[in-house]
C-alpha positions in Angstrom: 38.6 150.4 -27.6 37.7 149.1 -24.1 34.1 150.1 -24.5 34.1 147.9 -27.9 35.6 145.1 -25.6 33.0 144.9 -22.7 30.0 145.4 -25.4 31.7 142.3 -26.9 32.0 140.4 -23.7 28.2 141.5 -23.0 26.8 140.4 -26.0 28.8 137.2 -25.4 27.5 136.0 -22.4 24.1 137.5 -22.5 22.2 134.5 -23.3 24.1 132.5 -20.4 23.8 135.3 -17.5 21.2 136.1 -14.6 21.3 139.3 -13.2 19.7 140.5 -10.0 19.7 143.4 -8.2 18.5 145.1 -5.1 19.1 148.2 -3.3 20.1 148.0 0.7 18.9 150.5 3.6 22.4 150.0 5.1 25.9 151.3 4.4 28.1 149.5 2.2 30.4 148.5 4.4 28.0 146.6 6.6 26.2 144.7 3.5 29.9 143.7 2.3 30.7 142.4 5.7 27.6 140.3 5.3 29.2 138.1 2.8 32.7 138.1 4.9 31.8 136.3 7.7 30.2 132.9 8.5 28.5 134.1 11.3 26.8 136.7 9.1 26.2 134.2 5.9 24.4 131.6 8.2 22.1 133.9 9.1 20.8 135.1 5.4 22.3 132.7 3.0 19.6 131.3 0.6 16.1 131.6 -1.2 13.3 131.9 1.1 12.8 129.0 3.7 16.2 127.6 3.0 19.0 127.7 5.9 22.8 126.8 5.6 25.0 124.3 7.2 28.8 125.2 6.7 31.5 122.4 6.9 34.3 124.9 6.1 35.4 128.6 5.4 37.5 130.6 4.2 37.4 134.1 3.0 40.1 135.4 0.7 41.1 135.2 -2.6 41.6 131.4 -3.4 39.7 130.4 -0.2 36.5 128.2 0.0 33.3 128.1 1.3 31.7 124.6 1.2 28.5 124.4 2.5 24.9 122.5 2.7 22.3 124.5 1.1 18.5 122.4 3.2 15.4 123.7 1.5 12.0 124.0 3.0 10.9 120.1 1.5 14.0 118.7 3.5 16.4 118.1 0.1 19.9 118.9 0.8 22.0 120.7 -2.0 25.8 120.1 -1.6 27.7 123.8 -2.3 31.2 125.0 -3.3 32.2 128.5 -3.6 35.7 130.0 -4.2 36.7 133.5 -4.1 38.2 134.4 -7.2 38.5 138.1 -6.4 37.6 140.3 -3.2 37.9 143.8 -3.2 36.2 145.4 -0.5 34.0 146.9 -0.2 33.5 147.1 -3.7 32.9 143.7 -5.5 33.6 139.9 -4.9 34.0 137.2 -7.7 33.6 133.3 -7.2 33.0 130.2 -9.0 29.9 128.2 -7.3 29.4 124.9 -8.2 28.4 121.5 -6.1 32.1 120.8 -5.9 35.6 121.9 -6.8 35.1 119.6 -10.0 32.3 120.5 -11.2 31.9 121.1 -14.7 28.8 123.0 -14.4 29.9 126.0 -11.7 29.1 129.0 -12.9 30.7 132.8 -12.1 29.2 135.7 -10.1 30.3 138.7 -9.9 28.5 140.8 -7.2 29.2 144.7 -7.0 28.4 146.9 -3.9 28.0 150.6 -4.8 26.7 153.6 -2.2 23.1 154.7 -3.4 20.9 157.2 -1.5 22.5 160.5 1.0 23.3 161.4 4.0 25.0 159.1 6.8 22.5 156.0 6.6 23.3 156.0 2.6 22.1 153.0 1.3 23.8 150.1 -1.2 22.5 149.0 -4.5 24.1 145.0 -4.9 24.3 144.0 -8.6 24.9 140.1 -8.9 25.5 139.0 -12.2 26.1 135.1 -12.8 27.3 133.7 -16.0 26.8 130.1 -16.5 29.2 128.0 -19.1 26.6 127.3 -21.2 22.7 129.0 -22.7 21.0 125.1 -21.6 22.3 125.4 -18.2 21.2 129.5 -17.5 18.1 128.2 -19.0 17.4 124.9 -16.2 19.1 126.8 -13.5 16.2 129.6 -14.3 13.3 126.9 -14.9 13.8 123.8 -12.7 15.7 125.6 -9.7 14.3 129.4 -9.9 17.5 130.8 -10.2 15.9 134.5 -10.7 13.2 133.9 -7.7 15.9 132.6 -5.2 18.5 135.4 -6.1 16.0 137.9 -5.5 15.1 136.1 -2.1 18.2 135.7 -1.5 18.8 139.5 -1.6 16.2 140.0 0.1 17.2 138.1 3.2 20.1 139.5 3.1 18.7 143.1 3.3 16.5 142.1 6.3 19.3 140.9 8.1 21.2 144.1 7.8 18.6 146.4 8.2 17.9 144.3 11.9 21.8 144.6 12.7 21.2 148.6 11.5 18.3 148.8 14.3 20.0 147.1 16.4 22.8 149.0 16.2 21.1 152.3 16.7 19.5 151.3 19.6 22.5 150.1 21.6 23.9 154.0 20.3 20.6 155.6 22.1 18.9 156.9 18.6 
């Protein structure tokens, strides 16, 4: 019965989810404290030529994160995130939206699962976002690149960890 459930719930928000995906060279443990940590977010947050101005933050359930998104052509995007759910170092849930009002925030659910063997096993991060309606998926995809940014986004995201991974081994002599 809970299979029949969550093939429900898929089918229901399929037309009003992104997903993207990316595996990690670096443990799990490290790519979830990526997202824990301001010091570590301000560093990687963003699509490609973006950086990140925090104004406060809070990581737990219930906490916030509201923040200045300033892309490459000098346009600030006002940001609001709230942790709905942290389990580490598994998953983390939160509503992101341009303020604690806003009747357009979406969900994202990102997962963090061990891929690959051996002590420098890798991570694969799965972040699926589910919008509240099809039209805003849609103009989050077309006018802001929602797919292109999340995967940059990852991608920063695995550079900066595989640097603190290097870094790491060389302070360890390897």
């Amino acid at each position: 019965m809970a299979g029949a459930r969550q093939g429900a719930r898929a089918e229901a928000v399929a037309d009003r989810e992104i997903v993207v995906s990316r595996g990690i060279d670096a443990p799990r443990d490290l790519v979830f404290e990526a997202f824990t940590e301001v010091r570590h977010l301000a560093r990687w947050w963003g699509p490609a030529g973006f950086t990140t101005t925090t104004r406060s933050f809070d990581f737990r359930e219930g906490g916030v994160w509201d923040f200045v998104l300033h892309g490459p052509d000098g346009t600030d995007y006002q940001e609001w995130i709230t942790w709905t759910e942290i389990v580490p170092p598994e998953r983390i849930a939160l509503v992101h939206g341009e303020s604690r009002d806003d009747p357009n925030a979406f969900e994202s659910l990102l997962t963090f699962t061990p891929e690959g063997a051996g002590d420098g096993a890798g991570t694969r991060i799965v972040m699926r976002t589910v919008f509240p309606s099809r039209e805003l998926r849609d103009e989050a995809v077309e006018k802001y690149h929602a797919v292109e940014g999340g995967q940059q986004t990852l991608d920063n995201l695995a550079a900066y960890v595989a640097e603190s991974v290097r870094q790491d081994r060389e302070k360890e002599g390897h």
